[in-house]
DOKE-107413 format. One line per 10 residues: number of its first residue (from 1); their letters; for each residue x, y negated, z of N, C-alpha, C, O, CB. Coordinates in steps of 0.1 Angstrom, whole numbers. Each point is the difference from the previous one (the first is absolute). Glycine has a CB too. Layout:
<pts>
NUM = a = X/Y/Z/X/Y/Z/X/Y/Z/X/Y/Z/X/Y/Z ~ ...;
</pts>
This chain:
<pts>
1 = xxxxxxxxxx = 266/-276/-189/-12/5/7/0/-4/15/10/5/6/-11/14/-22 ~ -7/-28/22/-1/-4/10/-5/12/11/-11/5/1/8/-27/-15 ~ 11/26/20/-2/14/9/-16/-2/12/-4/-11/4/39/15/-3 ~ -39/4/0/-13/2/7/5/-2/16/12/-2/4/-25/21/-24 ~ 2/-17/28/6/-3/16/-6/14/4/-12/4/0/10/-34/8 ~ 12/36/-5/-7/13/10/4/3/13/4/11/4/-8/-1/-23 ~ 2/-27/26/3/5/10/-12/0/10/-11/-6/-3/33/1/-3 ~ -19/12/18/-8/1/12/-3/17/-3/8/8/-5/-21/-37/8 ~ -2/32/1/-6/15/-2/-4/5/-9/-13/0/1/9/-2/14 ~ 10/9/-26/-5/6/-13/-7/17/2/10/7/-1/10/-23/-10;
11 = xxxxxxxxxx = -30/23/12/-6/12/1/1/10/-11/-6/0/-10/-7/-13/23 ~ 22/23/-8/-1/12/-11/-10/4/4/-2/5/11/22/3/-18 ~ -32/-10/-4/-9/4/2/-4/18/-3/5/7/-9/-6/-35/6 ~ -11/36/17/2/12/-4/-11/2/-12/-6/-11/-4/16/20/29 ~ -13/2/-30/-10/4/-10/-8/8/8/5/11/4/8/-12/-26 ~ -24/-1/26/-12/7/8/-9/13/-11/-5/-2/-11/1/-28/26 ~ 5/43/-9/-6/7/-7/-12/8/9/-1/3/12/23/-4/-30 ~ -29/4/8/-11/9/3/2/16/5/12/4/-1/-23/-19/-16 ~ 0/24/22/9/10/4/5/10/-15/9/8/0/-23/-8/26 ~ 8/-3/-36/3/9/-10/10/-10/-6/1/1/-12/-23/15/10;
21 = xxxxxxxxxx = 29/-26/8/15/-2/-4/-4/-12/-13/8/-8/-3/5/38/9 ~ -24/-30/-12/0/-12/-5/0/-15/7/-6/-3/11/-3/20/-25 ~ 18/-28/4/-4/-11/9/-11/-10/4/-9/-2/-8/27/6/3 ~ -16/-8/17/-14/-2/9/-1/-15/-6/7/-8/6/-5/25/22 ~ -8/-23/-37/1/-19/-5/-9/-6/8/2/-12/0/1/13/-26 ~ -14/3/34/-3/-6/9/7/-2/11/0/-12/6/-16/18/-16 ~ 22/3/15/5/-3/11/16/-2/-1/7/0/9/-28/13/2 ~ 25/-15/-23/9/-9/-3/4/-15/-3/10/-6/0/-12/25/-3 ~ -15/-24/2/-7/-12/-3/0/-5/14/6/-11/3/-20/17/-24 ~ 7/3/31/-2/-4/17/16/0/6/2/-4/11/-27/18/-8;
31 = xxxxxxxxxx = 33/-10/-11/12/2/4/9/-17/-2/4/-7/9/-7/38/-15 ~ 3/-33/-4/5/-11/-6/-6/-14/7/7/-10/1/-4/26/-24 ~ -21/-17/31/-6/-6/4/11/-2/12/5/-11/3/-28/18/-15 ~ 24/2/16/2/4/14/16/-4/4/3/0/12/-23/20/-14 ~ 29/-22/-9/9/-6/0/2/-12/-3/7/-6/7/-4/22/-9 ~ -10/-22/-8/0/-14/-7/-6/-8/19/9/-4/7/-17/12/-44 ~ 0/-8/40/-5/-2/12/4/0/14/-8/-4/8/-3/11/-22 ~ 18/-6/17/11/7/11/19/-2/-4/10/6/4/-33/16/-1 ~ 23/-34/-12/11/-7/-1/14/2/-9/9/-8/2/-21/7/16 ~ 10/10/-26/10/5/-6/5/-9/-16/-10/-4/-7/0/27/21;
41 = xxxxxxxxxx = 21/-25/-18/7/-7/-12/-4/5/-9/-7/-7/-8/25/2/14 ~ -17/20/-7/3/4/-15/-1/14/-4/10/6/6/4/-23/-6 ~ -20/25/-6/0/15/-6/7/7/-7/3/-5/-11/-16/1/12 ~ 17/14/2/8/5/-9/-8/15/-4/-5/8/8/28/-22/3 ~ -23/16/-22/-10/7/-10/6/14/1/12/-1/5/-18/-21/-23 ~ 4/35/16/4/8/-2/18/4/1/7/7/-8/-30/-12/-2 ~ 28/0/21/10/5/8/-1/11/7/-10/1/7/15/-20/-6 ~ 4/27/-1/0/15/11/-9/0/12/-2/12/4/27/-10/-9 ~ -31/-11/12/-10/-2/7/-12/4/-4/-8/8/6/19/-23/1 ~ -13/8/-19/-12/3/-11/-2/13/-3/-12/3/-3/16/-23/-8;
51 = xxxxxxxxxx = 6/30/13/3/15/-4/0/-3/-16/-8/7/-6/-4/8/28 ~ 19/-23/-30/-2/-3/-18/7/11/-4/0/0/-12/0/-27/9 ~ 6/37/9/9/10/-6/-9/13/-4/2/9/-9/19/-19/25 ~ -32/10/-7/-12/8/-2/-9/-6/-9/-9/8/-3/11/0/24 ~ -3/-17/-25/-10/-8/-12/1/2/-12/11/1/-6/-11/-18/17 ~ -12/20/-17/4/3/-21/0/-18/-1/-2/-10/7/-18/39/-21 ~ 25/-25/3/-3/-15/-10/-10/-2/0/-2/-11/7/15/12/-22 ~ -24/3/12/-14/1/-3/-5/-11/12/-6/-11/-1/5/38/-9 ~ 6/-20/21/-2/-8/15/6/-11/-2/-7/-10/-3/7/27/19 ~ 10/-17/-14/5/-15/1/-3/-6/-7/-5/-9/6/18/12/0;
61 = xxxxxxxxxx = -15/-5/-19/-10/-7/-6/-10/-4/0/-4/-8/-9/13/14/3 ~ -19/-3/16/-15/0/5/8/-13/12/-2/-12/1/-15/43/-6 ~ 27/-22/13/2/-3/11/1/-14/1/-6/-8/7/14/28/-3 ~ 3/-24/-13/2/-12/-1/-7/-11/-2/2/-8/9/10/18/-12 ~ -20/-14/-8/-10/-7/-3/-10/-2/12/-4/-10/5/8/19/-27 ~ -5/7/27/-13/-6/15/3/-8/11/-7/-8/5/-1/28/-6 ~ 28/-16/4/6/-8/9/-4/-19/-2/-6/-9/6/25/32/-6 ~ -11/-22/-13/-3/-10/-3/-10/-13/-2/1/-12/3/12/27/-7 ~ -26/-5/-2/-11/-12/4/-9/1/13/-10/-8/1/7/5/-26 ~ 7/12/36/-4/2/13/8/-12/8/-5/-8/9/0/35/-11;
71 = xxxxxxxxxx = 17/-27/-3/7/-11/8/0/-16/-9/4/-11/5/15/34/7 ~ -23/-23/-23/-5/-10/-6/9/-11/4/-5/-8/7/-19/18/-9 ~ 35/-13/-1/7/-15/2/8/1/13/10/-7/2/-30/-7/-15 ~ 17/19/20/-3/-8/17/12/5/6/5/-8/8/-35/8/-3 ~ 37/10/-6/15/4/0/13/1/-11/-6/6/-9/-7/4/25 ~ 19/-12/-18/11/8/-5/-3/14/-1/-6/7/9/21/-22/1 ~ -11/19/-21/1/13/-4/10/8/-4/2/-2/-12/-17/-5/10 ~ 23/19/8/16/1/-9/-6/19/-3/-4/7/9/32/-29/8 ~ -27/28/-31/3/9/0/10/10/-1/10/-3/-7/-24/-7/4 ~ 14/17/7/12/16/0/2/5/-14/-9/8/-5/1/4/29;
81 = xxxxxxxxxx = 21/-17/-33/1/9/-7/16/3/-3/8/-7/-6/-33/2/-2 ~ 26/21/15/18/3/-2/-1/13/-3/-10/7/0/23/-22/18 ~ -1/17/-21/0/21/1/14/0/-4/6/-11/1/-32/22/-11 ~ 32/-1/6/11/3/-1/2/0/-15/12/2/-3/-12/10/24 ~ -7/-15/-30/5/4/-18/0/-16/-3/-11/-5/2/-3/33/-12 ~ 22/-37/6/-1/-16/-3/-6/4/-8/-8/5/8/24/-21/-3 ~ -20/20/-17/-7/-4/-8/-12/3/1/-7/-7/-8/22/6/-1 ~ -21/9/17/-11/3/-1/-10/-10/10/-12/-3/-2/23/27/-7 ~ -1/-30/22/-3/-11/7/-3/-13/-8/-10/-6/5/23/16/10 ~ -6/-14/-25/7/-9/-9/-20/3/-9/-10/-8/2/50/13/-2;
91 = xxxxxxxxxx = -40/5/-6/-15/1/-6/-10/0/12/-10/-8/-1/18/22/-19 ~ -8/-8/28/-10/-2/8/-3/-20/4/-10/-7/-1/17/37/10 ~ 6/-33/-5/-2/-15/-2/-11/-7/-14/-10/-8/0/36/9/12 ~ -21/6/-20/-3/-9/-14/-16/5/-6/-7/-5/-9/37/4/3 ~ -30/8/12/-15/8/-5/-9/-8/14/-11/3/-2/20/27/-11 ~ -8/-36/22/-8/-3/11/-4/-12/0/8/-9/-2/1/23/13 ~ -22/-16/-9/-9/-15/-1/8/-6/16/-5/2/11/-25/7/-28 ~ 43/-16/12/3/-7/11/-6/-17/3/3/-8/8/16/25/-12 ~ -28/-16/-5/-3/-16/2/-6/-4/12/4/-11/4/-9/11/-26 ~ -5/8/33/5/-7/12/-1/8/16/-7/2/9/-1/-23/-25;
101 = xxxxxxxxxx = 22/23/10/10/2/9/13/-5/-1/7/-1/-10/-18/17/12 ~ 15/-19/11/8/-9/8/19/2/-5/9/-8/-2/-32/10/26 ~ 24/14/-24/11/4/3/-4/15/-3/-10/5/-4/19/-25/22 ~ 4/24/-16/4/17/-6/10/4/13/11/-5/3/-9/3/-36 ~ -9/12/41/13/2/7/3/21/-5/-7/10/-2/0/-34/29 ~ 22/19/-28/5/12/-3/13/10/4/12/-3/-2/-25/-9/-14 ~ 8/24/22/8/2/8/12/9/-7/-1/6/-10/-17/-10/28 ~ 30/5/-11/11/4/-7/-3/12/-4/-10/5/6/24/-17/5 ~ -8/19/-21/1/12/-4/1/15/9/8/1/10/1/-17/-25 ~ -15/22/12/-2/11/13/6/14/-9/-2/3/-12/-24/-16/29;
111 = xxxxxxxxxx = 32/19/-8/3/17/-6/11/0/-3/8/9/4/-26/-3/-14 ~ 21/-18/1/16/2/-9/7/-5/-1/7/-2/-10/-11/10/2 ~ 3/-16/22/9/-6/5/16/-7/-8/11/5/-2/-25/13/19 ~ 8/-31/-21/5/-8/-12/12/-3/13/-1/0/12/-22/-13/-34 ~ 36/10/13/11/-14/5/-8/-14/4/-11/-5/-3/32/14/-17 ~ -11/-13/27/-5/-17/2/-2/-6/-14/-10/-8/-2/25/4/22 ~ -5/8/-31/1/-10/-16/-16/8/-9/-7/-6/-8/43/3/4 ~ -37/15/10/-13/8/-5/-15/-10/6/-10/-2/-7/25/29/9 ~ -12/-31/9/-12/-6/6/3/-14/-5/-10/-7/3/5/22/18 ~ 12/-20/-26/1/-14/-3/-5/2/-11/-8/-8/-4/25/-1/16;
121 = xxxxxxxxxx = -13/21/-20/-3/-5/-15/-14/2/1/-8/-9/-5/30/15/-9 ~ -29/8/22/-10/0/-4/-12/-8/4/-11/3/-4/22/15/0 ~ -9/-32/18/-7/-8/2/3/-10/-12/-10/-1/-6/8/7/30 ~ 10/-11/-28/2/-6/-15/-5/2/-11/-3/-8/-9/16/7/16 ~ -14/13/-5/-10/2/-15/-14/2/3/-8/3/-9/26/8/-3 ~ -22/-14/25/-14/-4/5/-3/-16/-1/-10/-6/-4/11/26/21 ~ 7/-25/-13/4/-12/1/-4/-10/-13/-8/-9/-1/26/21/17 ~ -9/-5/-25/-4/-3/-10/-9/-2/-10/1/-10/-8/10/15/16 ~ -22/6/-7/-14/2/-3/-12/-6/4/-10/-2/-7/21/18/5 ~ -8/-18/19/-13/-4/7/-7/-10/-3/8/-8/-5/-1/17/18;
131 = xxxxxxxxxx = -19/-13/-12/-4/-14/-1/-4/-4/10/-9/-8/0/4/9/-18 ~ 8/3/29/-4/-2/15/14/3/10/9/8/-4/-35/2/-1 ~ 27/-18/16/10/3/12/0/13/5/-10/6/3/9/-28/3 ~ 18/27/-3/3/6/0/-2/8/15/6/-7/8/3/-4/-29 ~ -13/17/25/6/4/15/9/10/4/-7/9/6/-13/-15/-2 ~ 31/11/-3/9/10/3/-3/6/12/0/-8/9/16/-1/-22 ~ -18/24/16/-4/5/9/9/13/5/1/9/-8/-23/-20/1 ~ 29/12/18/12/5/-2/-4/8/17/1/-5/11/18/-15/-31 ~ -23/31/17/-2/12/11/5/15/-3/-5/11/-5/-16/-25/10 ~ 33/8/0/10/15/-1/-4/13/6/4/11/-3/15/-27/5;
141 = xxxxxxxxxx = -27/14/7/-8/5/9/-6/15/-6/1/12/5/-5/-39/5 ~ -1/23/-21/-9/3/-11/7/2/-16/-4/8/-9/-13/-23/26 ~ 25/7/-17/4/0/-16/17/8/-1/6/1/-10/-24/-29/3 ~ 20/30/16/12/9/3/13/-13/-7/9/5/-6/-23/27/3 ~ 13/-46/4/11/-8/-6/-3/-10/8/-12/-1/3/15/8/-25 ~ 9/-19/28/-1/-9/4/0/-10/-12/5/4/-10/3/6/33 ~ -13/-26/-21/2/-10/-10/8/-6/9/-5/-2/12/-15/-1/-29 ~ 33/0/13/13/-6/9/-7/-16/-2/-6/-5/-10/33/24/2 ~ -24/-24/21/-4/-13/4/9/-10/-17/-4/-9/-7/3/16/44 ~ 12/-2/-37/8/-10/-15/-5/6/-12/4/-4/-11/21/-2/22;
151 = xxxxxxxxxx = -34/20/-11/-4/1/-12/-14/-9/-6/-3/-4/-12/15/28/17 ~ -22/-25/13/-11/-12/0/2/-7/-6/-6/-2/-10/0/2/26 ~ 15/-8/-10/8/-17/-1/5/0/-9/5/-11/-1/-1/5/19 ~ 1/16/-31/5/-1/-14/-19/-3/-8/-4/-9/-7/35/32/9 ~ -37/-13/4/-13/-3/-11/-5/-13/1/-3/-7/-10/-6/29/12 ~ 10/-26/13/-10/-8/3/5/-18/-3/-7/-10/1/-3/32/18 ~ 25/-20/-22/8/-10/-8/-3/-2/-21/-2/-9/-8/23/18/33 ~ -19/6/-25/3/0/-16/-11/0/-4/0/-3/-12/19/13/9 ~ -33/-8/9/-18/0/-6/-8/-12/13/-1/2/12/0/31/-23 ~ -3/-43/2/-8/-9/9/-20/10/1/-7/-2/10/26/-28/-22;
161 = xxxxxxxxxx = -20/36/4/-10/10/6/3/8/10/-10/3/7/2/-4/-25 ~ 20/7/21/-2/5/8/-1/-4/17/10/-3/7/-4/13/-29 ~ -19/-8/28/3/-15/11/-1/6/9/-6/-8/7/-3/-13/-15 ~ 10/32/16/5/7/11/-1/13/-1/-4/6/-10/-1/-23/20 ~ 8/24/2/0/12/8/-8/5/9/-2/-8/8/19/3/-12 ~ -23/14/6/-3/9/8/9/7/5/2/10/-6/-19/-10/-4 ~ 25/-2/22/7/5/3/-2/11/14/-2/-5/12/10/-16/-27 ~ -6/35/12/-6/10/8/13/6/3/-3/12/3/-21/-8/-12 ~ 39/-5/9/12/9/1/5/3/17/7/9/6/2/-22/-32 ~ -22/-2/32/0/12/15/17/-7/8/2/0/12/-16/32/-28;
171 = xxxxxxxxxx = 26/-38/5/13/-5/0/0/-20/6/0/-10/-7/7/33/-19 ~ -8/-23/39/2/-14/6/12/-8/-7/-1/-12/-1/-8/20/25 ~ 21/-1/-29/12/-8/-2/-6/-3/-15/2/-11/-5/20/23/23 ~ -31/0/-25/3/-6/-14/-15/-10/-3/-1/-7/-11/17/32/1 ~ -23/-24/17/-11/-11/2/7/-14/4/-3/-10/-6/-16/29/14 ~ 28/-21/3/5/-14/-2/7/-2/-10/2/-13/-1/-3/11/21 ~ 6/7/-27/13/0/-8/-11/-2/-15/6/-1/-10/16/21/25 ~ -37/-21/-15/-8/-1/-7/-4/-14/3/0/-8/-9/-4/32/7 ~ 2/-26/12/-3/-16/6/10/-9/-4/-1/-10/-8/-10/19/29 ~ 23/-4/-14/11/-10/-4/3/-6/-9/5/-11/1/0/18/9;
181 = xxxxxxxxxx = -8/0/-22/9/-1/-12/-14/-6/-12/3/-5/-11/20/30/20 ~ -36/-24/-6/-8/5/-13/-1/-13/-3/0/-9/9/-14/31/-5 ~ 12/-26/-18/-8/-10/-4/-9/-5/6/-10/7/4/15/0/-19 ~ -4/-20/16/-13/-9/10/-19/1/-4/-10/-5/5/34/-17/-2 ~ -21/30/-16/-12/-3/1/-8/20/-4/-11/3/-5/15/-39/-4 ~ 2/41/13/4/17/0/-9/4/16/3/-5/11/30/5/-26 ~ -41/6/14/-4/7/9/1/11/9/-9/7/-3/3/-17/-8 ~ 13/15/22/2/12/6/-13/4/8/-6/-6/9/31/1/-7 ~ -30/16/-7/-13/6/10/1/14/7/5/10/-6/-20/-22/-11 ~ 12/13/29/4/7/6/-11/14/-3/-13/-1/-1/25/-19/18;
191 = xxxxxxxxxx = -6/33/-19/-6/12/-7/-7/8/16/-10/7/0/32/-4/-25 ~ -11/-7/37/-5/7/8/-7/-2/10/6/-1/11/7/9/-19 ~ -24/-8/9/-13/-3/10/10/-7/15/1/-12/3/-22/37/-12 ~ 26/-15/13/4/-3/17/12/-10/-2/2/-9/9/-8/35/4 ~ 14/-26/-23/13/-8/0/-6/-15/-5/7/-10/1/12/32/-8 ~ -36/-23/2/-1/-13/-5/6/-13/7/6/-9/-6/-25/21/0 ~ 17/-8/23/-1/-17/4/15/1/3/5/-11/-1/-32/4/12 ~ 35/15/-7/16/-1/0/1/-2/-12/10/-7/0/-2/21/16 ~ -12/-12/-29/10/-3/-13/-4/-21/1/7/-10/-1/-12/43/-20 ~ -12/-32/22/-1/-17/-2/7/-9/9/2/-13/-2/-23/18/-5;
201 = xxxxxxxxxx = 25/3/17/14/-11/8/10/-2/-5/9/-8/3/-14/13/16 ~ 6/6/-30/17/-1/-8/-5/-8/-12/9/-6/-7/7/32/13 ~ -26/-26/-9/-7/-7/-9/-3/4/-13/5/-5/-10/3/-10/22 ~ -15/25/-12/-8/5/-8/-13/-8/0/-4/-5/10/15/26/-7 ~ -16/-22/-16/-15/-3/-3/-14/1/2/-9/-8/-1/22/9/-7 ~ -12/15/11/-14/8/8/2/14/0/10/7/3/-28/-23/-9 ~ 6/19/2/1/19/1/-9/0/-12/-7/-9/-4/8/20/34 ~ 0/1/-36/-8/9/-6/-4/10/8/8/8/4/2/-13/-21 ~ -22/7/21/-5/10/15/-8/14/1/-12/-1/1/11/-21/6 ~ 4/30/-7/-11/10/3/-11/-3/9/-12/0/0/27/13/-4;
211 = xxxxxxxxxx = -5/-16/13/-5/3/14/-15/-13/6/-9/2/8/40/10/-4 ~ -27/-24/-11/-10/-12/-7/-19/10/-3/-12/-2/4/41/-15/-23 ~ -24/27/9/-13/3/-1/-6/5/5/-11/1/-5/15/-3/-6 ~ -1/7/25/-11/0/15/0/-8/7/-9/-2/7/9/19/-5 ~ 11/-25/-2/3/-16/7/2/-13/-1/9/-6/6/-6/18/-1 ~ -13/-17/-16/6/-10/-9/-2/-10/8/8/-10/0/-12/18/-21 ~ -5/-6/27/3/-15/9/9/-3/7/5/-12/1/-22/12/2 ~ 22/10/3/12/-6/12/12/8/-7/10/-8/2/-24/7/25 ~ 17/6/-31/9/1/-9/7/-20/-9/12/-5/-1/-29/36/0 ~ 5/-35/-5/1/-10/-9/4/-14/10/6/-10/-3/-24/24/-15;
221 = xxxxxxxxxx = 10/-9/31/2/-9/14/20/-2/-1/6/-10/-5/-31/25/24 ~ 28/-3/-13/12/-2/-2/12/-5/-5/11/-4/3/-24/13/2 ~ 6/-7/-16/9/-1/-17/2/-14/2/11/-6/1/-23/23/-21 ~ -1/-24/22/2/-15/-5/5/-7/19/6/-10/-2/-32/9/-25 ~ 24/4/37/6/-2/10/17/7/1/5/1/11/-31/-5/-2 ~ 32/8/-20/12/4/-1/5/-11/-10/8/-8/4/-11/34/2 ~ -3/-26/-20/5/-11/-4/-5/-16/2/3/-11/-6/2/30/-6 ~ -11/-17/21/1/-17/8/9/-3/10/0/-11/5/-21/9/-9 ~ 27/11/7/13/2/8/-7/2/13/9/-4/9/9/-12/-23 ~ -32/22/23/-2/-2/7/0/14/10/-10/5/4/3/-26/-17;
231 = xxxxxxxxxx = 20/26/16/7/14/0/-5/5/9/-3/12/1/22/-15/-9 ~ -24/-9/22/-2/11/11/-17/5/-7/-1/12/-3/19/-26/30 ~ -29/7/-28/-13/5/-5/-1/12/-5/-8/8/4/5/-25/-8 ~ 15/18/-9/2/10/-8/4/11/3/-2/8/-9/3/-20/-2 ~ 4/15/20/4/9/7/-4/5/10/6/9/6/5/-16/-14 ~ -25/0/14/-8/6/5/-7/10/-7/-3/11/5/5/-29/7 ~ -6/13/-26/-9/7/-7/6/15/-7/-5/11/-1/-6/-36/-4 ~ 26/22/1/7/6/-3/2/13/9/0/11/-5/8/-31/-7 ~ -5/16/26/-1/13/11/-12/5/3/0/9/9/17/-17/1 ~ -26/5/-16/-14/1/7/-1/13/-12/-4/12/2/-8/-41/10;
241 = xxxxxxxxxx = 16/23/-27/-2/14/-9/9/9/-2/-3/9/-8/-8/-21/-3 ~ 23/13/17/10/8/-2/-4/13/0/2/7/-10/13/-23/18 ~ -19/21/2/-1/17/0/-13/0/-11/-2/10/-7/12/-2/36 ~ -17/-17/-29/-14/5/-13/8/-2/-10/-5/6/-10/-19/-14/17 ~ 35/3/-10/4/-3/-11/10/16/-5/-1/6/-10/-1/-38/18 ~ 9/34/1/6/12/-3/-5/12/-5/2/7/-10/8/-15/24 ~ -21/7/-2/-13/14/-8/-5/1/-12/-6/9/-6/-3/-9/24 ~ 12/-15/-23/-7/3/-11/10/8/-13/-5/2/-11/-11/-24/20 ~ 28/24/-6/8/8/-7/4/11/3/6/5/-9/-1/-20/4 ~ -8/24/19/9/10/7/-5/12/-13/8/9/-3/-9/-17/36;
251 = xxxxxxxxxx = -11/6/-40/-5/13/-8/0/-3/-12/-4/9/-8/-10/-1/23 ~ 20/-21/-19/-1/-7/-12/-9/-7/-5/-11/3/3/21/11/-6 ~ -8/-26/-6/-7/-6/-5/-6/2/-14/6/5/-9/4/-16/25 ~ -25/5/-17/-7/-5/8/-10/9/12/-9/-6/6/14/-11/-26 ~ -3/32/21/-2/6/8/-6/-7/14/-11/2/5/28/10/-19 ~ -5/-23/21/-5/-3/12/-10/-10/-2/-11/2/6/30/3/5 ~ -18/-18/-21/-9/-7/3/-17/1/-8/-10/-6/2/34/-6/4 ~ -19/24/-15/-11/4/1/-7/8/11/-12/0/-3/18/-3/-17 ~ -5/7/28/-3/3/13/-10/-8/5/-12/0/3/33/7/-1 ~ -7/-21/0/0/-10/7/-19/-9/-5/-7/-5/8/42/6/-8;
261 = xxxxxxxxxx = -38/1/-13/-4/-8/-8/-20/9/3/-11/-6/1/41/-2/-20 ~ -26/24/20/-8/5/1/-7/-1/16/-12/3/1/22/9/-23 ~ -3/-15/32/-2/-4/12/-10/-12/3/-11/-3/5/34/11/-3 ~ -11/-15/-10/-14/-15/2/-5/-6/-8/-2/-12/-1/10/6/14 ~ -15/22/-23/-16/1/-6/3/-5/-13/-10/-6/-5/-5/1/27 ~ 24/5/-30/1/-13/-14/3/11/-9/-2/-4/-12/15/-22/21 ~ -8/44/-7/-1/5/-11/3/18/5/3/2/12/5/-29/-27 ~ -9/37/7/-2/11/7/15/5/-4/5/-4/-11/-34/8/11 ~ 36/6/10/14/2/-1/4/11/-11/4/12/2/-4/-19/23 ~ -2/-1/-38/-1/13/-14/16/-8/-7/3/-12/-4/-41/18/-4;
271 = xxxxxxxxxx = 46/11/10/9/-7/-10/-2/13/-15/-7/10/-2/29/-26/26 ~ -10/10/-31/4/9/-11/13/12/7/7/-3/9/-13/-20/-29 ~ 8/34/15/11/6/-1/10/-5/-10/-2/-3/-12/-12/21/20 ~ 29/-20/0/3/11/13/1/-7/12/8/2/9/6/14/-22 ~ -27/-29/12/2/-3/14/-11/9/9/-8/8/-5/17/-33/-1 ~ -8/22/15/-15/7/11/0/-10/13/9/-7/5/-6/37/-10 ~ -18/-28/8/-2/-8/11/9/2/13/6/11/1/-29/-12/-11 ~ 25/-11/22/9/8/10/-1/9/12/-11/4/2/18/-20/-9 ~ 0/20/14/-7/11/10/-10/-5/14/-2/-10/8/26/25/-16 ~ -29/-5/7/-15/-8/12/9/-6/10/-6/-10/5/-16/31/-3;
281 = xxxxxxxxxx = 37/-21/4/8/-4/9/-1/-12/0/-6/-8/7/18/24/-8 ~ -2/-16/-14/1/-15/-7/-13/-10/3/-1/-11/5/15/23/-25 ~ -23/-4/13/-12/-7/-2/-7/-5/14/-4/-12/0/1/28/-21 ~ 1/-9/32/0/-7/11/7/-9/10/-5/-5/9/-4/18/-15 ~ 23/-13/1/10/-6/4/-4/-17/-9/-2/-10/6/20/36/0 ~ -18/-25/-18/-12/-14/-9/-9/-2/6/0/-12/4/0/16/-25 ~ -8/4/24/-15/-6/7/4/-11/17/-7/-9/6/-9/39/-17 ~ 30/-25/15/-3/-5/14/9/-13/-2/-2/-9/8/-2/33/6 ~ 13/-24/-26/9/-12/1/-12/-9/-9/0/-12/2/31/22/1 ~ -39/-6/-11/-13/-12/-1/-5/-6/9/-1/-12/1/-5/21/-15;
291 = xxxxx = 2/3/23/-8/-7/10/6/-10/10/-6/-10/5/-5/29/-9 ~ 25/-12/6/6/-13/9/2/-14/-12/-4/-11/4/22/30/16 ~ -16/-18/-26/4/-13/-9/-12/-8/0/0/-12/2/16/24/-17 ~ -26/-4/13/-13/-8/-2/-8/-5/12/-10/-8/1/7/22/-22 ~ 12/-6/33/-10/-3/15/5/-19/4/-5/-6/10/7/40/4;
</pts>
């Protein structure tokens, strides 16, 4: 299997809802516009951004399909599908009209906290099954387990589907130790918004972003002036978003950038429980680092 390119700026994309909590397809449609347009690689479908943990089946099944022929060809497409039970991941794979989509990203096991040989086996037996590339997504952060940089580089040796990482462990020594060592044609992507353009100097691939979907332009600016090696640029852009970039997590995601999103007019700040919108503090503290960004 000839591995996909995902590099540069990939968008976890959020799910826009109405006030009575259903989702908003119009202004998920204006959403997707509004990215595709403003420079971005690649989507990523129902990832924790998306809030997919709050979604029936029912939804996602609508969901998907609409993504799909809204964005009609013109990006890359990777969907989210992990959880903690392999087999039921393992069926969820096999029951899903993957025909076109790009890739599967799937994040480690969360709650119960598997061994390293637990997470090997149970990307293996994903591995196994998929008919699509693999993405490993490893946010300890969140899943209460780290994926050891030699447990990566065991998958990403012993399965040619599986063709990179999302890597969110937050760990500089085990991100180079990811660089150094990986298969040449193995992808490292950076999980965490602000560490993007420090990881693409150690040489990572791109980002997977939140923070893209109120700033896809200069965000995506960056990305690709980091991997053209042109550091000082990128680092202008990079300092220019840092503190918007932070806010967009102090209350949780996607909390901030939905905020962020409802600010400059693209969708109204409706989440699901047990998230909630952030505090009027927060919320004006977003409004003012937009405005400098945008002055």
């Amino acid at each position: 299997m000839n591995p996909a390119n995902f590099s540069g700026t990939g968008v976890a994309i959020v799910t826009p809802f109405k006030k009575d909590k259903s989702i908003d397809y119009p202004t998920l449609e204006k959403h997707i516009e509004f990215l595709i347009n403003n420079g971005i690689n690649y989507l990523v479908v129902l990832g924790t951004t998306g809030e997919s943990v709050t979604l029936s089946d029912e939804e996602k099944d609508q969901l998907i399909p609409f993504v799909i022929q809204k964005v009609n060809k013109r990006l890359p497409l990777v969907l989210g599908i992990g959880g903690n039970n392999t087999s039921a991941v393992i069926s969820k794979i096999q029951k899903t009209d993957l025909s076109k989509i790009d890739a599967v990203l799937s994040v480690a096991p969360y709650y119960n906290k598997p061994s390293q040989q637990g997470l090997y086996e149970h990307f293996k037996a994903i591995a196994q099954v998929s008919p699509k590339p693999i993405i490993l997504y490893n946010v300890p952060g969140r899943t209460g387990v780290n994926i050891k940089a030699d447990t990566t580089l065991r998958l990403a040796n012993d399965f040619k589907n599986v063709v990179a990482v999302k890597e969110a462990a937050g760990d500089m020594s085990q991100a180079m130790y990811l660089v150094k060592d990986k298969p040449a044609d193995f992808q490292i992507i950076s999980g965490e918004d602000a560490l993007s353009l420090p990881l693409i100097m150690l040489g990572f691939a791109g980002v997977i972003s939140v923070v893209a979907n109120a700033m896809p332009k200069e965000f995506s600016e960056m990305v690709k002036l980091g991997l053209d090696n042109n550091y000082t640029e990128a680092k202008k852009i990079h300092y220019k978003l840092l503190e918007f970039t932070d806010q967009m997590f102090v209350e949780g995601n996607p909390s901030g950038v939905k905020a962020a999103l409802e600010i400059l007019g693209i969708m109204e700040n409706n989440l699901r429980l047990p998230l909630v919108p952030v505090s009027d503090n927060t919320y004006k503290k977003i409004i003012s680092l937009i405005q400098k960004i945008k002055s």
